[in-house]
C-alpha positions in Angstrom: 0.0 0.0 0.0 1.4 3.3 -1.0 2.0 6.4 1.6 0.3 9.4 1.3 1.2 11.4 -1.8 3.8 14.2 -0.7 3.9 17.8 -2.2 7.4 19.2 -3.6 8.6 22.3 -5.7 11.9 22.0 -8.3 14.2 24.1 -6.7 17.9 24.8 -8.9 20.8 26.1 -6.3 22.7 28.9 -8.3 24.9 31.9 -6.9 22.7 34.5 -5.9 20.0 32.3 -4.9 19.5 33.0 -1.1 19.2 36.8 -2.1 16.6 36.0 -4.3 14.5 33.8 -2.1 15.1 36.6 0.7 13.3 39.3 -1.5 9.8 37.2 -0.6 10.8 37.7 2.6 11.4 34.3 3.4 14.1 31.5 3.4 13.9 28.7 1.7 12.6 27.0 4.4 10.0 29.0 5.4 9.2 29.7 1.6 8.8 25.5 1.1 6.7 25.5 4.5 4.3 28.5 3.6 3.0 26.9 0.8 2.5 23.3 2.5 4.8 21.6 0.6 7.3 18.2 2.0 10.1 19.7 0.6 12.4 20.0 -2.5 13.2 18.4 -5.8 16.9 19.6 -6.0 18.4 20.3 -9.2 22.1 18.8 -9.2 23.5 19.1 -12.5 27.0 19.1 -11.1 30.1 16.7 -10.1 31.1 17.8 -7.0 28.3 18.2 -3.6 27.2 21.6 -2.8 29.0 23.2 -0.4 25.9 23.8 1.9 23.5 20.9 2.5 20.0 20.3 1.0 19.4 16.9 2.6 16.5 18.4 5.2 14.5 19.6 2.1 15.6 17.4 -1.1 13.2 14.4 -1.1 14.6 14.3 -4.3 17.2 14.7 -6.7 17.6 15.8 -10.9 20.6 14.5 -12.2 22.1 16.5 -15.2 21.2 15.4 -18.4 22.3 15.4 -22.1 19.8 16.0 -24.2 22.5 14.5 -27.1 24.5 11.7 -26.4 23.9 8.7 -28.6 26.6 9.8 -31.3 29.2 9.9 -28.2 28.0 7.1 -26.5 28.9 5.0 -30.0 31.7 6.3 -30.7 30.2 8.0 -34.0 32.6 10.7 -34.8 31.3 11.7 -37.9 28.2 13.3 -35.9 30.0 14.4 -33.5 32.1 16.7 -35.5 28.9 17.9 -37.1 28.4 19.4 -34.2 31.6 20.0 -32.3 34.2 21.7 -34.1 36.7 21.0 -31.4 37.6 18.9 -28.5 37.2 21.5 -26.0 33.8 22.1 -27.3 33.3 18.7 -27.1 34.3 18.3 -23.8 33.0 21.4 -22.5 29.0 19.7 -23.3 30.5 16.2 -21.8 33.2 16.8 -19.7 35.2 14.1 -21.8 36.1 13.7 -25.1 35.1 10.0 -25.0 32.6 8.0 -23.8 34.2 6.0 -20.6 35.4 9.8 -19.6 31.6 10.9 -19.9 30.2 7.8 -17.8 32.7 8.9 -15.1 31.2 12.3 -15.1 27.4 10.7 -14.7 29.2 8.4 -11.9 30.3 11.6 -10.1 27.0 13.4 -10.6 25.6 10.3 -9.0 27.7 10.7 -5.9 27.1 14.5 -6.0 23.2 13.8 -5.9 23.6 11.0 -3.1 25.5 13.3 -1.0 21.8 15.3 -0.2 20.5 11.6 1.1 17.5 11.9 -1.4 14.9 8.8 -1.3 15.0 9.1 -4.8 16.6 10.1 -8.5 15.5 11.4 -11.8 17.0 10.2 -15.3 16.1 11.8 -18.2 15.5 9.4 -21.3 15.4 10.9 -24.3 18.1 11.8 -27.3 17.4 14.8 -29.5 20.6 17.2 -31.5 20.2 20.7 -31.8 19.2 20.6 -35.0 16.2 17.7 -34.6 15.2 20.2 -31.6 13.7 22.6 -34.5 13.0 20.1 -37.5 11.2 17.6 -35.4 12.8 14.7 -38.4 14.5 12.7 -35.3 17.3 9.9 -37.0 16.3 7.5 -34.0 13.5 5.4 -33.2 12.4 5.5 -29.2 13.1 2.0 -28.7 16.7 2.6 -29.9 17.1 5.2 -28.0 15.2 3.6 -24.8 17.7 0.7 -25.4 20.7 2.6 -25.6 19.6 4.3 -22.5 19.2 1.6 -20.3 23.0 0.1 -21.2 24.1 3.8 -20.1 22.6 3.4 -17.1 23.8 -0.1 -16.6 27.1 0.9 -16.5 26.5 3.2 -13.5 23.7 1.4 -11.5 26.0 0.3 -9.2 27.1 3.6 -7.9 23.1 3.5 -6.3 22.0 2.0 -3.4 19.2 -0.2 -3.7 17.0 1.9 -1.4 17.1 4.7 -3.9 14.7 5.0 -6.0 15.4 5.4 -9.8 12.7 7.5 -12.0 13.0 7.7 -15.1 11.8 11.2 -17.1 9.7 11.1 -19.9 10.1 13.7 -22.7 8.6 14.4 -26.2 11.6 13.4 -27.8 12.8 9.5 -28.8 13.2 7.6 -26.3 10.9 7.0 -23.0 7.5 9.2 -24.5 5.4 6.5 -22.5 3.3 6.8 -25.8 4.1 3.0 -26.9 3.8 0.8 -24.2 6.2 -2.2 -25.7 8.9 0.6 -25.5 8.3 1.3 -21.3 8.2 -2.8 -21.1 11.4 -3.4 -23.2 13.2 -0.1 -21.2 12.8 -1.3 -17.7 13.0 -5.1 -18.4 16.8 -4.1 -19.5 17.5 -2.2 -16.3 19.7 -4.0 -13.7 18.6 -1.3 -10.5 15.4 -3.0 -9.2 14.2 0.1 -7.2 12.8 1.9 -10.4 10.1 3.7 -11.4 8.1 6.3 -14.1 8.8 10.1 -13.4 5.2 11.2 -15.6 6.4 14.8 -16.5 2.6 15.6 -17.4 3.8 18.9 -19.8 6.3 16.6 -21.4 3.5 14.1 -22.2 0.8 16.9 -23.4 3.5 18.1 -25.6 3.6 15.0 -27.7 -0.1 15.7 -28.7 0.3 18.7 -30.6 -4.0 18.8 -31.4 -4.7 19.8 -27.0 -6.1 23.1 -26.5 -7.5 23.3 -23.0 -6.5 21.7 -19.6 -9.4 19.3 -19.6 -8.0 17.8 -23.0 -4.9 17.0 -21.6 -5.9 15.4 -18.9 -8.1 13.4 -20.8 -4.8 12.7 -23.4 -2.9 11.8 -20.2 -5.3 9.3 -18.8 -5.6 7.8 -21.8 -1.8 7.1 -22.5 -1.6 6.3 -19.1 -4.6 3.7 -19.0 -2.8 2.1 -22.2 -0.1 1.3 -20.3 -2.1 -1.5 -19.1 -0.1 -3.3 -15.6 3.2 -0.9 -16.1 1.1 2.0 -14.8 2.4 0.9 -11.5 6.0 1.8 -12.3 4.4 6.1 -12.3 5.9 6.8 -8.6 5.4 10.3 -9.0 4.8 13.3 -11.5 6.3 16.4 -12.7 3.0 18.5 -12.6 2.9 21.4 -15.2 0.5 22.3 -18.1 1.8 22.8 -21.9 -0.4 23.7 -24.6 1.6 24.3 -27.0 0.1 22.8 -30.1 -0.3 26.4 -32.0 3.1 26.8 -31.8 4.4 23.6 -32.5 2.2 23.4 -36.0 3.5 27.2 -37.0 7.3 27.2 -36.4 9.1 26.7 -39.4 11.3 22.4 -39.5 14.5 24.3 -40.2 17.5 24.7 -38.5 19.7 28.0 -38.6 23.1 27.0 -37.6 23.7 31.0 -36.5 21.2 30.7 -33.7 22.3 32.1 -30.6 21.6 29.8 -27.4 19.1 32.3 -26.2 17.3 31.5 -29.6 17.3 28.1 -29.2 16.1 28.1 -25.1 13.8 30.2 -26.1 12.6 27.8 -28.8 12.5 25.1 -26.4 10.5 26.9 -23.4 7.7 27.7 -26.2 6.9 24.4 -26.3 8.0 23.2 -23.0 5.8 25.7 -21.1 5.6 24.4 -17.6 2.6 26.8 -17.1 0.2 25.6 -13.3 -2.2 24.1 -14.2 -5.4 26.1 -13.4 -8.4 23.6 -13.9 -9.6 21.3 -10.8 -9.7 18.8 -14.0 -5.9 18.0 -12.8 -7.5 16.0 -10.1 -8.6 13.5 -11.4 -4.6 12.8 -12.0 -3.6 12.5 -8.6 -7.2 10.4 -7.9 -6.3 8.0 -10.8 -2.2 7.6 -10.5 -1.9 8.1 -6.5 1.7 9.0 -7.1 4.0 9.1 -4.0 5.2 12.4 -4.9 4.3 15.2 -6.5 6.8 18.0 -7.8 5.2 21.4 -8.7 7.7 21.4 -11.5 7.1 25.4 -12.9 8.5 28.0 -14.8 9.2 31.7 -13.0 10.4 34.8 -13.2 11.3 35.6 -9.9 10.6 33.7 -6.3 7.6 36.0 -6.1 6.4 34.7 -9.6 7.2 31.0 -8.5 4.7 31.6 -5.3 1.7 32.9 -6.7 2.5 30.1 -9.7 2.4 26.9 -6.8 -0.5 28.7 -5.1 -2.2 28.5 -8.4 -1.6 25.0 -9.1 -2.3 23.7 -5.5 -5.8 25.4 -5.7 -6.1 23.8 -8.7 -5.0 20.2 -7.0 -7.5 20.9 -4.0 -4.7 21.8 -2.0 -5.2 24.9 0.3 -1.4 26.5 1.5 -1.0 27.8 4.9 -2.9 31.1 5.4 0.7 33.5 5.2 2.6 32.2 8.2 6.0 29.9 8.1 4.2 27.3 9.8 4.9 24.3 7.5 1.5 21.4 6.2 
């Protein structure tokens, strides 16, 4: 029998941050326990532990990802060189040239991310170059890359404890969409870490149905990959709540890639159709009535701390979930 479903925001430690937090006039403490929530997803996209300690808030833990990494992972120069002119470019997206260098970096963001005691992990799984991030024509299938990404993480299962939970991320890109079922069998039949589980980012899933226009619809779309799932349903331990209707802008952009793009161009590109928007609709509840995840991550976008408060507020009222009434006092 699962516990009762606990309530967490992402949170991503930068320089600066504390000073940022302070300007709602709270810590980050007293921020996490004004709006009700258990705690923390930590962001921990680094190879060395933070200098101060998360462990009383992070529940959890986001490993750093690479959104490309199949070319390196075989050994496929040729597309690597399409895309890194150098080996210090190449290194500075891996932090190795070569692919047992690059596993040793995931081993020590492993131990980085253990270091904050978290009951459990997050693994993206998903391969998409900067180019197929604007043409949508992806060279892979998702059970090739689904494949590819359980032998990564094979490799490195060891450096987990078996009472850490492994979740793996969906995304709209190949690899774990959770849209084909024989795909999520196939993935975790490979794995080796039995303490596994689905991470349901519910924006990542709505984004792979470019026709949803409200809320309602993608709960509806949601529900209905999830039900097709048939018995591995039971491997969705928890979700990354956020609304993305994106559709419009998905069907208008233009499947070409400009190989001047700045970065900014391309985030940008990115956050319009990742939108990580609260969801605003008491529909959402019928998600947390039909999944019962253990945890819940209010995974949203923000400008400021201020923005990030009044976006969770949003979302929890949406989820049936009334925050403390303005004191620290935590729920």
């Amino acid at each position: 029998m699962r516990r009762k479903t606990r309530h967490l925001c992402n949170y991503c430690f930068m320089p600066g941050q504390e000073k940022e937090i302070l300007k709602t006039g709270k810590t980050l403490e007293q921020f996490v326990a004004g709006l009700g929530l258990d705690g923390v997803e930590l962001l921990v996209y680094r190879n060395i532990p933070y200098f101060e300690s998360f462990e009383h808030l992070a529940v959890g833990v986001h490993l750093n990802y690479w959104p490309m990494w199949l070319a390196l992972y075989r050994n496929d120069k040729a597309a690597l060189q399409q895309f890194f002119s150098s080996k210090d470019e190449l290194s500075a997206y891996y932090g190795a040239t070569y692919c047992m260098g690059w596993l040793r970096c995931i081993r020590a963001n492993i131990k980085a991310a253990l270091a904050e005691r978290p009951e459990y992990l997050v693994w993206h799984v998903a391969e998409c170059t900067i180019e197929e991030v604007f043409t949508f024509e992806f060279a892979h299938s998702d059970l090739e890359v689904a494949t590819a990404a359980a032998a990564v993480f094979n490799r490195v299962a060891d450096e987990i404890p078996e009472d850490v939970l492994v979740l793996f991320e969906n995304l709209w890109w190949p690899g774990l969409r959770l849209t084909d079922p024989e795909v999520v069998r196939q993935f975790f039949a490979r794995l080796k870490h039995k303490n596994v589980g689905i991470m349901l980012d519910t924006g990542h899933l709505m984004n792979t149905n470019p026709e949803l226009k409200t809320e309602q619809e993608g709960v509806d779309y949601i529900l209905k990959v999830v039900k097709k799932l048939g018995s591995e349903k039971k491997l969705i331990r928890g979700l990354h709540l956020n609304c993305s209707l994106s559709g419009e802008y998905v069907k208008s952009f233009e499947r070409r890639y400009d190989v001047d793009s700045s970065n900014l161009e391309r985030m940008r590109h990115v956050i319009n159709i990742d939108q990580h928007r609260p969801f605003t609709a008491t529909a959402v509840q019928r998600l947390l009535r039909s999944i019962k995840p253990d945890y819940v991550v209010h995974e949203l976008a923000y400008t400021d701390f201020n923005d990030f408060e009044k976006n969770i507020r949003t979302q929890l009222a949406a989820c049936g979930r009334t925050p403390p009434s303005g004191g620290d006092e935590g729920g």
